[in-house]
N, C-alpha and C positions, 0 to 999 in steps of 0.2 A: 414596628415590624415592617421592614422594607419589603413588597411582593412585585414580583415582573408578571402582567398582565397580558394574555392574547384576547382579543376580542372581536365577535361580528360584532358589524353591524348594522343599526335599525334604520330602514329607510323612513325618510322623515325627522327622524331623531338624533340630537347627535347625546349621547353621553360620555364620549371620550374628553370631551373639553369639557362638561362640568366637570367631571370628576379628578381630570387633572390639578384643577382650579383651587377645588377646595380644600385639595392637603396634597402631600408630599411624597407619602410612606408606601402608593399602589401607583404603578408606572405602567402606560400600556406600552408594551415593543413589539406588539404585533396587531395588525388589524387584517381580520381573514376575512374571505368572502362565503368560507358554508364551513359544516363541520369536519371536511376533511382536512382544510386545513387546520382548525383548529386541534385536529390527530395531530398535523404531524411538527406542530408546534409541543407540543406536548413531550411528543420524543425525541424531539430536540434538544431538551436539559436545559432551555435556554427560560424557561417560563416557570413560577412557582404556584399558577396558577390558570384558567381558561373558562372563559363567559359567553355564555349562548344569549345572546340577546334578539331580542326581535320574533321570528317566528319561531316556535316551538315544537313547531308539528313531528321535525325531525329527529328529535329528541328522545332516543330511546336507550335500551339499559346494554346494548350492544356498544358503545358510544363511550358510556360512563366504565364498563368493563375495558376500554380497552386503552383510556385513558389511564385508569390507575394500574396498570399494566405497564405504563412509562419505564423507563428507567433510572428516574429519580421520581419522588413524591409531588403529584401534581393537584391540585384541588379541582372541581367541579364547581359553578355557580350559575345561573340563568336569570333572567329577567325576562319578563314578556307582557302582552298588551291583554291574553286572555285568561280568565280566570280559572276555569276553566282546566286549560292546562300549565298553568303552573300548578294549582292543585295536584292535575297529573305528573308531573315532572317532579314534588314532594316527595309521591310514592318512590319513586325510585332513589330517595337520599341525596337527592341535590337540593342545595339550599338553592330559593326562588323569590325574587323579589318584583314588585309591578315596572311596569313601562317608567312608570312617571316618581321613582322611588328618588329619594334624596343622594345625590350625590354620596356625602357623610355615611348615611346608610349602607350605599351600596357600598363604599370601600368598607366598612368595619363587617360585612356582611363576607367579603372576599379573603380581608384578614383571619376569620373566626376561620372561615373552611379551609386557610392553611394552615392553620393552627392547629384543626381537628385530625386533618389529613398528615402532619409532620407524628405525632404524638399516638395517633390510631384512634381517637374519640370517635363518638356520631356526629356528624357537625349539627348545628342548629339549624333546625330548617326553614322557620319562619311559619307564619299561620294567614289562612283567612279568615277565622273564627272570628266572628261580631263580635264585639263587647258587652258585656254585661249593660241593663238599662239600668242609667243612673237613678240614685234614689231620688225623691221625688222633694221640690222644693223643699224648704222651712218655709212655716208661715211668715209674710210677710216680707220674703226676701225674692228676687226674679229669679237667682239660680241655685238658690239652696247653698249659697255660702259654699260651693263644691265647683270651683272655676274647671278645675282638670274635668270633670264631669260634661263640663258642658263644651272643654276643647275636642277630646273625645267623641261626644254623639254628632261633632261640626264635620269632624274630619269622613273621608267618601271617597271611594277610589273610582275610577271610570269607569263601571258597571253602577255605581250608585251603591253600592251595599255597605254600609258601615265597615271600616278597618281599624284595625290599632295606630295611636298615632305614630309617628317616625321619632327615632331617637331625637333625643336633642341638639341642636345644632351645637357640636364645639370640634374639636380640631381633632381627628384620630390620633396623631402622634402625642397627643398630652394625655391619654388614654393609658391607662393601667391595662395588664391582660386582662381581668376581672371584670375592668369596666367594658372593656368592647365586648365582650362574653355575656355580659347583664345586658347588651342591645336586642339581642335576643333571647328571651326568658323562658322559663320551664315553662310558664301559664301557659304562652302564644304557641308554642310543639306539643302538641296532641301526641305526635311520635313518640319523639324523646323523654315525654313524661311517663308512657306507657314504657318506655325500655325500662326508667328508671326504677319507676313500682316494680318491675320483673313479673315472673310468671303468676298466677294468680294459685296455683295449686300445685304440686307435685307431677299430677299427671301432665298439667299442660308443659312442663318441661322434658317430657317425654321418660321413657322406661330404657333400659339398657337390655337390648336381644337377648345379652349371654346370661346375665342376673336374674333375669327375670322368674320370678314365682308365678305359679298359678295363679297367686290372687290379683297378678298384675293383670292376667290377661283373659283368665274364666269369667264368664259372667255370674254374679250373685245368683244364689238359691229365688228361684222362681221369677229372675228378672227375666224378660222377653227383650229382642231385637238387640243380644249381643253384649260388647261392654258398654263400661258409660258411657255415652254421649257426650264428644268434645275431648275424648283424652286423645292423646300423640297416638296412632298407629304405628305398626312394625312396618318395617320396608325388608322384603323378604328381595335379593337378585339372585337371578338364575343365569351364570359367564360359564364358559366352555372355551378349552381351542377352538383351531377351525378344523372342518372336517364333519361338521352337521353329526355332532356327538346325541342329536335329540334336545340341544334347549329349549328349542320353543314348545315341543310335544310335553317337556315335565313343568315348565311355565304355567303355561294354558291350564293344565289338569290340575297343577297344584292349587292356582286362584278357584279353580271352579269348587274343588273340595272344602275349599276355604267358605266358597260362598253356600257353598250347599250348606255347609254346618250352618248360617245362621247369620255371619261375620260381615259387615259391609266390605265390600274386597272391590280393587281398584288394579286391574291389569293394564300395563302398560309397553308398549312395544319400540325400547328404543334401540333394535337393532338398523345402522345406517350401512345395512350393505344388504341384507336379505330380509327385510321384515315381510311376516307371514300368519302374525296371529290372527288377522281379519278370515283370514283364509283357513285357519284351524278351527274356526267358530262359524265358517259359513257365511259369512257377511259378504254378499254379493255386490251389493251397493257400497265400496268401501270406502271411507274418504280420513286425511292427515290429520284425525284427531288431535295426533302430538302438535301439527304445526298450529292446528288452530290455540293451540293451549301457549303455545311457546310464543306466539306472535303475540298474545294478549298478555305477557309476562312480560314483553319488548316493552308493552307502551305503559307500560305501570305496576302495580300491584296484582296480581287472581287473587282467588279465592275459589272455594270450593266450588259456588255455582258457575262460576265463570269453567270451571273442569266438567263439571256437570253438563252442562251446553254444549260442550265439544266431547265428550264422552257419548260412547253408544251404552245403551243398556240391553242384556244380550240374557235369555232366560234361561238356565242351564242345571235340569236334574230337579228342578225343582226350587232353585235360587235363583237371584237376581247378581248377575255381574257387571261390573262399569267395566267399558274396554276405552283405552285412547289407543287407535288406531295407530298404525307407524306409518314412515312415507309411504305415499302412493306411487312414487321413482328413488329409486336408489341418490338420484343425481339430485336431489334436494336436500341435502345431509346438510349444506349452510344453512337452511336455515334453523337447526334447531341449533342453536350457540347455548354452550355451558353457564352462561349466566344465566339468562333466563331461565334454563332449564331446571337449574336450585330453586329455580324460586316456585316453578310449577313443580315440584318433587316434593317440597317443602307443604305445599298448601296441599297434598296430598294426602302426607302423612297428618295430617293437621283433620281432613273431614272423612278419612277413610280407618276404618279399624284394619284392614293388613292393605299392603299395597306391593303386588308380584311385577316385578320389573323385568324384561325379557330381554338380555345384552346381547351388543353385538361379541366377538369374538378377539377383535384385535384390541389390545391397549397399550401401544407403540404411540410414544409424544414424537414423531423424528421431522413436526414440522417445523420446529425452531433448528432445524440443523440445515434447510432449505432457502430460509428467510432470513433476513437478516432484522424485518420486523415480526409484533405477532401475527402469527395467520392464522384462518380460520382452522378448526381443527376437526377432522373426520371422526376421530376416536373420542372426542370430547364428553360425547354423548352417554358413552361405554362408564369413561371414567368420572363421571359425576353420576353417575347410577351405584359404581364402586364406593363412591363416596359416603353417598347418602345413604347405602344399606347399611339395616341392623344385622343382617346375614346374607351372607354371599353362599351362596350352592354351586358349587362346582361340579359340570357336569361334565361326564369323559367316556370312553368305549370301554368296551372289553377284550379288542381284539390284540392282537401286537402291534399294531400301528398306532391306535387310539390310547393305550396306554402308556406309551412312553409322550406320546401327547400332553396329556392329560399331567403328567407327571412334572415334564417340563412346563406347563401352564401353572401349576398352584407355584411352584418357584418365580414364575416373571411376573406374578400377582403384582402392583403397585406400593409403592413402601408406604404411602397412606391406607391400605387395607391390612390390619391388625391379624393375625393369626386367629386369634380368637373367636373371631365375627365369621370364619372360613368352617362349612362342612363340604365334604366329597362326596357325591353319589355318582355311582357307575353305573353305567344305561347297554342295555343290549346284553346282560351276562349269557351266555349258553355256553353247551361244553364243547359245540362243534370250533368255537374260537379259541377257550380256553383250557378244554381239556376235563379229562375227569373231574366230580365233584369243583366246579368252577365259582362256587362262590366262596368255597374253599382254595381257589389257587387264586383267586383278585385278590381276599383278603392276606393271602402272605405273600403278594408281589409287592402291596403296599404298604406294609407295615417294615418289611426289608428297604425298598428302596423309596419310600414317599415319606415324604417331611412329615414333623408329629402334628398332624392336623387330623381329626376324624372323618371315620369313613361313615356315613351315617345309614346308608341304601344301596341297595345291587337290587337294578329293577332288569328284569327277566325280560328275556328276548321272546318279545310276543307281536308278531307281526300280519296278526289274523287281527288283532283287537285294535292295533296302531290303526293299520287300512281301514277297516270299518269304522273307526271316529273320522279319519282325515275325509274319505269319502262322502260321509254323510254331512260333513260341517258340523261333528258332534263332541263334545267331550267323550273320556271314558266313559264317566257317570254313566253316561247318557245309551252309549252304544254299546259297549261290555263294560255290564255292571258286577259282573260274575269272574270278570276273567283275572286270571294272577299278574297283567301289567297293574289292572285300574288298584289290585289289593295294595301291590306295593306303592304305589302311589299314595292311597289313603293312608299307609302308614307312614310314611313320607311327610305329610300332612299333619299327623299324629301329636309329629316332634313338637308341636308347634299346643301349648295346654289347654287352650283354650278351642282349641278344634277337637282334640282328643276328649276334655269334659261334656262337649257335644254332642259325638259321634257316639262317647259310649255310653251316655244316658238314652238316649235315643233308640240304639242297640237294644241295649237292656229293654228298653220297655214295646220293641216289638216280638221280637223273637217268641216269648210264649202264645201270642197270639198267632202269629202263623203255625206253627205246632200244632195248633189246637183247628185253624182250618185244615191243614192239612187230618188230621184224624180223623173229622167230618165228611171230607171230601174220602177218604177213601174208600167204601164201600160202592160210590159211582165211578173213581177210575179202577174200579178191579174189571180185568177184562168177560166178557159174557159168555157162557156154557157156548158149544157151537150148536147149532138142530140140526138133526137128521136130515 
C-alpha cells in the first residue's frame, strides 16, 4: 500500500532517511516546519497521510478535527521523545509511536492509520503497557528455555520502563494487510480492546429520551441519591429564536427542579453570544467553566472529575447543582471548538444523571460560504449541544412577534435534530398579548399553523417572580416558591418520570403534616377580643 507522507521534523533526529531506506511503499513529499503546515498539506489532496514528530506539546484535538475535515481521507500519526505525551496524544485517537521507533514500524504504523482512516475503523494506537513478567526459569536452565521471554524484559525505551518489543524486521511491501494490522495487536490497545468488548451493560449504552420508561429513569423503591450510579444521563437543551424568548430563565429553573428532586444535574451554559447563567444563580465571582472544560478536552481525554474541577457547585432549594459557567466575553466563542466540546458533553452525560444545556439562539453554518477552508465556527457550540441532546425544548413568546418566531425556528431546526427528540414550550402567555382565554388561543395558533411536533407547557406571564429570583441570584424554588411561573415550571420538570416520581412521593408525604400544624397553630393565629 503506497502512502504520500508530510512530515516535521525532530531536531536532532533525522527519520526521514531511515525510513525511506528501509522500504519503498511510505514516501515523504512534504517536510513542514509546525503544524500549520502540516494543515495545510492535508488540504492539499496531495498527502494520504501527516506525522507529528518531535514535540508534542502542540498536539491537540483542534488539529486532529480539522485534518479529518480534509477534503479527501487523511490519516493522523505522531511520534515523540515523551512518554508522557504520547500517552496523551493516544487519548485523542492518534496512533503514537517513541522517538527512537524502528523505521519498519513506523511505516506499518502509517500504513495501518490509512488503512483505518480509508475504511472508517479505529486505527490501532499502540501501548505503553509493560509486559507481563516472564515466568520464572526451569530448573537448571539460565533462561527458562523462553528466549522471546528474555528479548522482551531486554528491550527499554528511553525513560527506562519496560516496552513491547518492535515488529520484526522484514520489508512492509511483502506484508499481507493482516500482517501489518497484527504489528499492532488487540493485547498492546487498552482502547481498542475496550471499544471491542463494547458497553458493559445496557445502561452504559445509554437510554433513548423519547422510549424511555419510568423504570429507566425512577429510582428503585427505597433507593437514596437517585438512579444508579454510572448509567448514561439524559441531555435535556433548552434553543429558542432570538429575541430573549426566556431561555436561560426555563434552563436555570428546570436544572434546579431537577436537582432539588434528588437527580445529580449538570447545568451548562453554552450560549456564545449572551451567556448569563452565572448571573441567574448569583455567582459574582464568575469564571469560563465551559473553557476550562473544553481546553482540558483539547489536550486529551476528561472525565467526570476533570468537569468537576471546572464546575461550580451552587446550593439551590435545598439541592446541589454543578454549573459550567459560559464565556466570561462574548469574544471568546473560539475557543470552545465543536470537537472538544463532544467530548466534554459526552463525559457529562457519562457522570451526571440529567444534564440542562442552555443554547445559544442562532444555528446558521454560513461560515463555509465565507471560506474557502474550515473555519472556526461561532454556532458550533449551539449545534453540538443540538446534537448531543435527548430533548431539545423550544422555547418562544406569546406575543405576535415572538410567535411567528418561534414558529419559523422549530422549521429551521437542523436536519440532524429528529422531530421526535423536539417539544415546544411557550413563555410569557397573558391575555394582554394574546387575547382572551390565551392559552386557549397559543394552543390553536399552533396546532393550525406549527408543524406536528408537541406543545408541552405555556408558562404564565409572571414578572413579580421572574424579577425577585433574577434580583436575588435565586432560583424560583428559591424566591417564589408559591407563585404560578415556579408551578409551571415544576410541571415542566414533571415530564421528565423520574423527577415526577420524586416530587410526588415527597408531596404525598408532607402535606398531611402541614395540615395538621396548621390545625394546631390555629387557636394562636385567631385574632384577640379587643379591651375596653
Amino acid at each position: 500500500m503506497r502512502v504520500a507522507l508530510a512530515t516535521t521534523l525532530m531536531p536532532g533526529r533525522d527519520h526521514v532517511g531511515p525510513l525511506e531506506q528501509a522500504q519503498a511503499e511510505v514516501t515523504v513529499v512534504r517536510r513542514a516546519e509546525d503544524l500549520a503546515e502540516l494543515l495545510a498539506a492535508a488540504r492539499s489532496g496531495l498527502v494520504d497521510a501527516v506525522l507529528v514528530a518531535g514535540d508534542l506539546s502542540a498536539l491537540a484535538r483542534g488539529f486532529v478535527d480539522e485534518v479529518r475535515e480534509a477534503p479527501r481521507p487523511v490519516a493522523v500519526v505522531a511520534m515523540g521523545e515523551v512518554r508522557a505525551e504520547r500517552e496523551r496524544v493516544r487519548t485523542l485517537g492518534v496512533p503514537c509511536l517513541s522517538a527512537d521507533a524502528d523505521p519498519l514500524a513506523l511505516a506499518a504504523a502509517v500504513q495501518s492509520a490509512v488503512r483505518a482512516r480509508l475504511t472508517g475503523a479505529r486505527p490501532e494506537l499502540g501501548s505503553e503497557t509493560p509486559p507481563a513478567d516472564p515466568p520464572a526459569p526451569a530448573p537448571g536452565t539460565p533462561d527458562g528455555g523462553d528466549p522471546e521471554a528474555v528479548r522482551v524484559a531486554a528491550v527499554r525505551d528511553r525513560e527506562g520502563t519496560p516496552r513491547l518489543p518492535e515488529p520484526n524486521p522484514v520489508r512492509v511491501d511483502a506484508l499481507a494487510a493482516s500482517e501489518v494490522d497484527a504489528l499492532f495487536t488487540e493485547e498492546t490497545s487498552p482502547v481498542a480492546a475496550a471499544d471491542e468488548a463494547g458497553p458493559a451493560s445496557p445502561e452504559a449504552a445509554g437510554a433513548d429520551a423519547v422510549t424511555a420508561s419510568p423504570a429507566d429513569t425512577a429510582p428503585e423503591d427505597g433507593a437514596e441519591g437517585g438512579p444508579e450510579r454510572g448509567r448514561t444521563g439524559r441531555t435535556v437543551a433548552v434553543w429558542g429564536p432570538t429575541g430573549a424568548p426566556g431561555r436561560t430563565t426555563v434552563a436555570v429553573n428546570l436544572a434546579a427542579e431537577s436537582a432539588v428532586a434528588g437527580l445529580r444535574t449538570l447545568l451548562v451554559d453554552l450560549d456564545t453570544y449572551g451567556p448569563s447563567v452565572g448571573v441567574h444563580l448569583g455567582l459574582t465571582e464568575e469564571t469560563a467553566g465551559l473553557a476550562r472544560a473544553v481546553h482540558r478536552a483539547e489536550r486529551g481525554s476528561v472525565t467526570r472529575e476533570d468537569l468537576v474541577d471546572a464546575a461550580v457547585r451552587v446550593r439551590v432549594a435545598g439541592g446541589d447543582l454543578d454549573v459550567l459557567t459560559g464565556l466570561t466575553r462574548p469574544d471568546r466563542w473560539p475557543e470552545v471548538r465543536p470537537g472538544a466540546l463532544r467530548e466534554v458533553l459526552q463525559a457529562a452525560r457519562d457522570g451526571w444523571d440529567r444534564v440542562v444545556l442552555d443554547l445559544g439562539f442562532c444555528v446558521e453554518e454560513d461560515e463555509e460560504l465565507s471560506f474557502d477552508v474550515p473555519a472556526p465556527q461561532r454556532n458550533g457550540a449551539t449545534l453540538a449541544g443540538l446534537a448531543a441532546a435527548d430533548r431539545v425544548l423550544v422555547v418562544g413568546g406569546a406575543d405576535a412577534v415572538a410567535m411567528p418566531r418561534l414558529l419559523r425556528a422549530v422549521e429551521a431546526l437542523p436536519a440532524g435534530v429528529e422531530p421526535d427528540r423536539v417539544r415546544v414550550v411557550v413563555n410569557r402567555v397573558r391575555p394582554q398579548a394574546s387575547g382572551v382565554a390565551p392559552q386557549a388561543q397559543v394552543a390553536g395558533v399552533w396546532e393550525r399553523y406549527g408543524p406536528p411536533i408537541p406543545l408541552v407547557a405555556q408558562l404564565p406571564w409572571d414578572p413579580g417572580a421572574a424579577d425577585r429570583a433574577l434580583l436575588g441570584g435565586q432560583v424560583l424554588a428559591e424566591a417564589a416558591p408559591g407563585s404560578a411561573l415556579r408551578a409551571a415550571v415544576l410541571e415542566l420538570a414533571r415530564l421528565d418520570p423520574a423527577v415526577a416520581a420524586r416530587t410526588q412521593n415527597a408531596g404525598r408525604g408532607r402535606r398531611p403534616a402541614v395540615r395538621g400544624l396548621r390545625r394546631r397553630l390555629a387557636p394562636w393565629s385567631a385574632p384577640s377580643p379587643r379591651t375596653p
